[in-house]
N, C-alpha and C positions, 0 to 999 in steps of 0.2 A: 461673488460666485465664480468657480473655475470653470477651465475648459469644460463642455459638454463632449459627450461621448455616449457609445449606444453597442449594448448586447444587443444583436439579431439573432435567432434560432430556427433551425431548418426550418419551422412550420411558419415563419413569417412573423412571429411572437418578436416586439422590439422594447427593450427596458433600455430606459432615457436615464444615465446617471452624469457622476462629476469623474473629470478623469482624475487619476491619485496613480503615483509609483512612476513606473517608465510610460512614455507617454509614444505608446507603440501599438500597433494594431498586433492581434494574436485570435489564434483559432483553436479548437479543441471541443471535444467532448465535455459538453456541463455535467455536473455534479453535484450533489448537496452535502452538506457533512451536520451530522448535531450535535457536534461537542461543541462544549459551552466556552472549554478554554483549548490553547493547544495552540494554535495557531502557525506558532513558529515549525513545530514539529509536522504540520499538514502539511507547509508550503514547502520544508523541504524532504516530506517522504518522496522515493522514486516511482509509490507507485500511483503516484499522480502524476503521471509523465504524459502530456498527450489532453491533460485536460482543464477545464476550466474550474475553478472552485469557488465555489457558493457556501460559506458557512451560513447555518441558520441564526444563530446567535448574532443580535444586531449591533452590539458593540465590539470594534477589534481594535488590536493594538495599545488595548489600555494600560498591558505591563512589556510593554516595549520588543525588541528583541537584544537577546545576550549569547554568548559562545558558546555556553556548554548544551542549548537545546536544540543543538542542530541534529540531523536525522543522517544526513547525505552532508556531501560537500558543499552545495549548491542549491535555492532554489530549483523543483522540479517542476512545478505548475506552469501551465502555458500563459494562465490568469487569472485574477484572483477577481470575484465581485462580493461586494459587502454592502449592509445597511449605510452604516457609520464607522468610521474611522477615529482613532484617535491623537491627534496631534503631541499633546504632551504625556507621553505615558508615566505612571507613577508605579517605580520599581527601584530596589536599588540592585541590581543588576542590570536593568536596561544600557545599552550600550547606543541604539538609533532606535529610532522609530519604523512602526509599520511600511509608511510610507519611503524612507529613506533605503528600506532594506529589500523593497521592488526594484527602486530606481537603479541600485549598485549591480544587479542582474538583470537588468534591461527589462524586466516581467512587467505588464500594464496590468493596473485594477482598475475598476470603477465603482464607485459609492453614490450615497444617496438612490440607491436602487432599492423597489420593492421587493426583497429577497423575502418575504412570505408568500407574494403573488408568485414571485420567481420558481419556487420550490413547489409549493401548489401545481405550476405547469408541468412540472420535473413530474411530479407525482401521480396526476393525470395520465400525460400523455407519453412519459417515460424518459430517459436521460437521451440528448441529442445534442446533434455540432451546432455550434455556435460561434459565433463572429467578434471579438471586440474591436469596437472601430472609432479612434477619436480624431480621423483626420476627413470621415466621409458620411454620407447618411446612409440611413437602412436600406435603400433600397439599392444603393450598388453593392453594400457589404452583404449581404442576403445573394446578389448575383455571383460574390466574389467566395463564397460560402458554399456554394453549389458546385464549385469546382474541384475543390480542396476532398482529399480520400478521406473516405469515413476512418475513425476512430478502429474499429474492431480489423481491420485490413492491417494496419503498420505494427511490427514487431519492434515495441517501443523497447522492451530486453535489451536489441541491440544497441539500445541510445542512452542506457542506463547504468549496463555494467559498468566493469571495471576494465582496464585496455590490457590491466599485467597482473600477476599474484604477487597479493602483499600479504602482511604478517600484523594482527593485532595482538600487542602481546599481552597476556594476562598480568593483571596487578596483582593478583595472589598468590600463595605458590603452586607453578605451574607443577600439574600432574596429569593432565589429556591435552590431545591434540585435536584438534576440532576443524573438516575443513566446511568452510561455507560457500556455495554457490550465489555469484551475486546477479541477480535475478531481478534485482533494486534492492540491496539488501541495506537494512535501518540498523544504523549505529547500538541502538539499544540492544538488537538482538547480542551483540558481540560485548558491551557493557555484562548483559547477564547470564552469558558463559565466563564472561573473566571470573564475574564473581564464582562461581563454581568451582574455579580451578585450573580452567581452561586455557588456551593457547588457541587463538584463531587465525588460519590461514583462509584468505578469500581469495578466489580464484574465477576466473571468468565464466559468463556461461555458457563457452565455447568450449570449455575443459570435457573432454574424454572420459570418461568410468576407468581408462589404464592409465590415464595422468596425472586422478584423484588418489588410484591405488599405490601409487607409487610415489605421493608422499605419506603414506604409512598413515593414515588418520584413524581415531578411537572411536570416530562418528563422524557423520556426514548431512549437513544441514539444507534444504530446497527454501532460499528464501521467499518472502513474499516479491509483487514486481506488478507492472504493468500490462494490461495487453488481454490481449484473448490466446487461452493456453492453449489452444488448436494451431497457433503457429508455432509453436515451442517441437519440432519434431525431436530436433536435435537433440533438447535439454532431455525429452521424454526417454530418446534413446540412452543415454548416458544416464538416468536415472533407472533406469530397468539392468543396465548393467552391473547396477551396484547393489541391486534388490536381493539382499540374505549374504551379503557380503563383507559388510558394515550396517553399524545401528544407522538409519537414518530419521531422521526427523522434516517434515516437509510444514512450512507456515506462508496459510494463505495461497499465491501462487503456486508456490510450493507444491502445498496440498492437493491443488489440481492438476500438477504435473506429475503425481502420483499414481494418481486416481488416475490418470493417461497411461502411465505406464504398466496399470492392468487390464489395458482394453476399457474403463470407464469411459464415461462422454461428460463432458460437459456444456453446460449454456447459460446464457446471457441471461441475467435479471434484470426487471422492467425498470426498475431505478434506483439498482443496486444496495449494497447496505453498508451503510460511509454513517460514522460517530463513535459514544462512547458509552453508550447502552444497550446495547444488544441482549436478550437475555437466552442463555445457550444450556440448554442440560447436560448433562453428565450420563449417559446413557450407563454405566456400572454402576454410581453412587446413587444417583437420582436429582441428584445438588441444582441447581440452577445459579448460573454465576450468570457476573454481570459483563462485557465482556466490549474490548474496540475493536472494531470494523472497518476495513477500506478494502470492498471488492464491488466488483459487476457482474462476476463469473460466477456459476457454482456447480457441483457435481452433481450428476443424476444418480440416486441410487440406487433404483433397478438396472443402473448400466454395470454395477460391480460386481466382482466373482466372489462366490463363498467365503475363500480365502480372506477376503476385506470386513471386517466388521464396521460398521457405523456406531462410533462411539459416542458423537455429540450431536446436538439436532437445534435448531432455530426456532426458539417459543414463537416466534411472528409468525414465521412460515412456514415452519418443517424444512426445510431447506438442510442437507447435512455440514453440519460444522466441525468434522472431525471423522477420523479411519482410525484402524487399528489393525496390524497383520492376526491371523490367530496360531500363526507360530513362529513367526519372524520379527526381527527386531527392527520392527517401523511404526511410527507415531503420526499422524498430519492433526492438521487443526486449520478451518479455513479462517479462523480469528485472528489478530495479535496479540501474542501472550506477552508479549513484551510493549503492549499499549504504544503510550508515548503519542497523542495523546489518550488517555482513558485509562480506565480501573487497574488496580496493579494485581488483582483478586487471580490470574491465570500466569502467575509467572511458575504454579505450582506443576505444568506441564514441562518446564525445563527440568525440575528433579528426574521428573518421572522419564526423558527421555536421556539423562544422568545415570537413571539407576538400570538403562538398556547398556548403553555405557561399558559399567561398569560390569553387567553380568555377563557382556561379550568378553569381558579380559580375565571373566571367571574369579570376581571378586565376591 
């Protein structure tokens, strides 16, 4: 048996596991996710920045990790807890293991944890801070928990972007310029503009509405990201700036830093909607796709002005999963349409924010 180790949670809740990865105490915002695989691409989306993850899925690491499924640059999770871990994973791709691919980013997990009781409490009582602690017990880590800023307080954006503007360049032939706000922006988003045609310049989210404009772009993308979008004033201002100026497209964060930039409100869900099953309709088609999830946030839609249609909606909750301008060239979607992990079924709102695109250049 390894080292013992222990999640504590604001409410005094203590799950007893085995430490695994960096063998380091870390704090954050718990969270559950139900995708079944994926793994690689949870630990390093940024908008898990600030928090703790809990996959439901009881077996991890059983197809290792390899280069090309990274999201970010880096682990972004504060920490990881799991059922069960896998030692020797079987893949031919795998490059290390689970475990080995915490430890090289200092990140702690712990396993052997009841992560159905876990999530259950997540479920109940709602997502909250939590403590990993393999070097003390629960009850000073619970004291030392009590200190530490809540989760919705820190503008994790600023720990996520990027420091400078860089260039991804398209693999096809380039015919748009596309700039992206990185917000915590995931590698796939940029993956499936290249395939488009595209040319992606990412740019901080410190970047101006005159600084965007003035690299000439054919669209302009609000990534998804971390955080509560009530601190985003900045980003909201520079997105209202660009509003009917350029096609923009906002995903996830994004979305709600849209929906800010028309006077909408939004708020905190009891324990958010993290997976790869969502099921979201199509308010014009009727369709109901299946669709990946990673937020806490989401827009109120009696806060929106006429102007705003509500194009997609949340079979769970009603909850809105998508805007639409009704004479301007704006698309949100609070999903990933570019997954990663989860269903590839919505990558069909890249076309459609393609073919904004292309009818701003009056094609």
């Amino acid at each position: 048996m390894g080292k013992r180790g222990y999640l504590v949670l604001e409410d005094g809740s203590v799950f007893e596991g085995e430490v695994f990865g960096a063998e380091e105490s870390a704090y954050g915002e718990v969270v559950f996710n139900t995708s079944m695989t994926g793994y690689q691409e949870m630990l390093t989306d940024p908008s898990y920045a600030g928090q703790i993850l809990v996959p439901t899925y009881p077996m991890q690491g059983n197809y290792g990790i390899n280069r090309e499924d990274f999201e970010s640059r880096r682990i972004q999770v504060a920490g990881m807890v799991v059922r069960q871990w896998c030692p020797q994973p079987s893949h031919p791709r795998a490059e290390m293991t689970l475990d080995a691919f915490l430890k090289a980013y200092g990140v702690p997990g712990l396993t052997e944890v009841d992560t159905r009781a876990l999530t259950h409490r997540l479920r109940t009582r709602g997502v909250m801070m939590g403590i990993l602690a393999c070097d003390e017990g629960p009850e000073s880590a619970l004291a030392r928990l009590r200190d530490v800023p809540p989760y919705g307080n820190v503008d994790f954006v600023q720990k996520v972007t990027t420091g400078s503007l860089y260039t991804w360049p398209a693999t096809t032939a380039e015919r748009w310029h596309i700039v992206a706000f990185d917000c915590g922006l995931k590698y796939n988003i940029m993956r499936l503009l290249n395939r488009r045609g595209c040319r992606v310049t990412v740019v901080p989210s410190t970047f101006t509405a005159e600084q965007v404009l003035a690299l000439r772009p054919d669209g302009v993308v609000f990534s998804p990201g971390p955080g509560d979008p009530a601190l985003l004033d900045g980003v909201v201002q520079t997105a209202r700036g660009l509003v009917g100026r350029v096609p923009l497209l906002g995903i996830c964060l994004g979305h709600q830093v849209l929906a800010r930039a028309f006077g909408g409100r939004t708020f905190k869900l009891k324990f958010g909607h993290r997976g790869g099953n969502h099921p979201v309709r199509d308010m014009r088609t009727g369709r109901v796709y299946i669709t990946a999830q990673n937020h806490g946030y989401a827009v109120d839609a009696d806060s929106l002005p006429p102007d705003l249609e509500v194009s997609h909606i949340n079979l769970n909750d009603g909850t809105v999963e998508g805007m639409r301008h009704r004479s301007l060239p704006l698309l949100t979607i609070q999903y990933h349409s570019e997954a990663s992990p989860g269903p590839r079924d919505n990558e069909y709102l890249f076309d459609q924010f393609m073919e904004m695109v292309r009818g701003k250049a009056g094609e």
